[in-house]
C-alpha positions in Angstrom: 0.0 0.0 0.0 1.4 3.3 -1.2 1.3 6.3 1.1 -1.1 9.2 0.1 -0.3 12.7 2.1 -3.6 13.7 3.6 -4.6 17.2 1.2 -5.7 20.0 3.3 -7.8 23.2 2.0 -6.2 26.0 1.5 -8.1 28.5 3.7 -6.6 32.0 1.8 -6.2 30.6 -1.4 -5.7 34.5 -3.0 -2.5 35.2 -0.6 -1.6 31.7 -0.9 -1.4 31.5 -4.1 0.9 34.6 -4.5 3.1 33.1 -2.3 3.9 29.9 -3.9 3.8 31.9 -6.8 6.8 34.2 -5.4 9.0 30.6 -4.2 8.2 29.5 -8.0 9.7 32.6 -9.1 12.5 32.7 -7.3 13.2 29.0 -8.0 12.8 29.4 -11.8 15.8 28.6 -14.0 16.5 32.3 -14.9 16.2 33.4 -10.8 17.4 30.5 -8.7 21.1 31.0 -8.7 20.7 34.8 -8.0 18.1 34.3 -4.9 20.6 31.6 -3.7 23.4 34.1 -4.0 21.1 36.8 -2.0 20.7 34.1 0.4 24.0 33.3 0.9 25.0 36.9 0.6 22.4 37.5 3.9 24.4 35.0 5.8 20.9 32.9 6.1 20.7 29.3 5.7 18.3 28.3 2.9 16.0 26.0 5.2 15.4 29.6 7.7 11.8 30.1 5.5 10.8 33.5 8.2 14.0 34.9 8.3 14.4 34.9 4.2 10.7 36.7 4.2 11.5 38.6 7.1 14.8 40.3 5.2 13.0 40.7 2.3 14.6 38.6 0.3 11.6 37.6 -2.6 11.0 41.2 -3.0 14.7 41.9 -3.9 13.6 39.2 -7.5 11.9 40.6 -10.3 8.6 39.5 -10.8 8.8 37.1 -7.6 6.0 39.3 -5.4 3.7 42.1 -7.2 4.2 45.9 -6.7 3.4 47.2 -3.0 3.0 43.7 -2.0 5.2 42.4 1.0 5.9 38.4 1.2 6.1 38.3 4.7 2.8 40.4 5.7 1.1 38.0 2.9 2.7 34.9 5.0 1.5 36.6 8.2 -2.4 36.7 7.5 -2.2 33.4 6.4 -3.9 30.4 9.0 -1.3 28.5 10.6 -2.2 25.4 8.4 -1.6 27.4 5.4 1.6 28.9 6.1 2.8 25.0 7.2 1.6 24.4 3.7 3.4 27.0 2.2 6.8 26.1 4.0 6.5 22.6 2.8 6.2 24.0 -0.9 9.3 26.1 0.1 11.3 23.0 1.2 10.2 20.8 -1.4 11.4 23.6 -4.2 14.9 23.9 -2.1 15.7 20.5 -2.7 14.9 20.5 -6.3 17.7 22.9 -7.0 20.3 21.2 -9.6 23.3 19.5 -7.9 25.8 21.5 -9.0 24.4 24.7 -7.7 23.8 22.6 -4.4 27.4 22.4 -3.9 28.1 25.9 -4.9 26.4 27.3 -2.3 26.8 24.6 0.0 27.4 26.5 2.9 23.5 27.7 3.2 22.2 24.3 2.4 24.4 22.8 5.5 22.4 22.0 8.3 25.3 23.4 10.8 
């Protein structure tokens, strides 16, 4: 028997949304090495989900969150079973980042 993860609603599906859609765009092929140079450049390990919104960090790539919005205000009103959501997202995208730029910036993917 194969395990199937339990789906739960997404409660604010508008802010939601943006926000997944903000981690897509900073994951993208064209953004990902330059957010993971940001990160690194913070001195924040990739895995620290608040502390990236909390510097800002999806705002600083283009097209990542929309004019006058800010990521970690939209993570904020969230319920606390979507922003779990949303942080799973997060660390699901982090590991699909191509080996090699794993290793570059291996010093925000260590776990310490």
């Amino acid at each position: 028997m194969a395990f199937d993860q339990a789906t739960i609603k997404v409660e604010k599906e508008k802010e939601f949304g943006e926000l997944k859609n903000a981690v897509l765009a900073a994951f993208s092929a064209e953004n990902v090495q330059k957010f993971l140079k940001r990160v690194s450049s913070a001195g924040i390990r990739i895995r620290d989900f608040e502390l990236i919104l909390a510097k800002g960090l999806f705002e600083q790539i283009e097209g990542a969150v929309a004019k006058g919005q800010n990521a970690q205000a939209l993570y904020s009103s969230l319920t606390v079973t979507d922003q779990g959501q949303l942080k799973e997202f997060y660390l699901f995208k982090i590991e699909d980042v191509a080996p090699e730029l794993r290793a570059k910036f291996q010093k925000i993917y260590q776990y310490y």
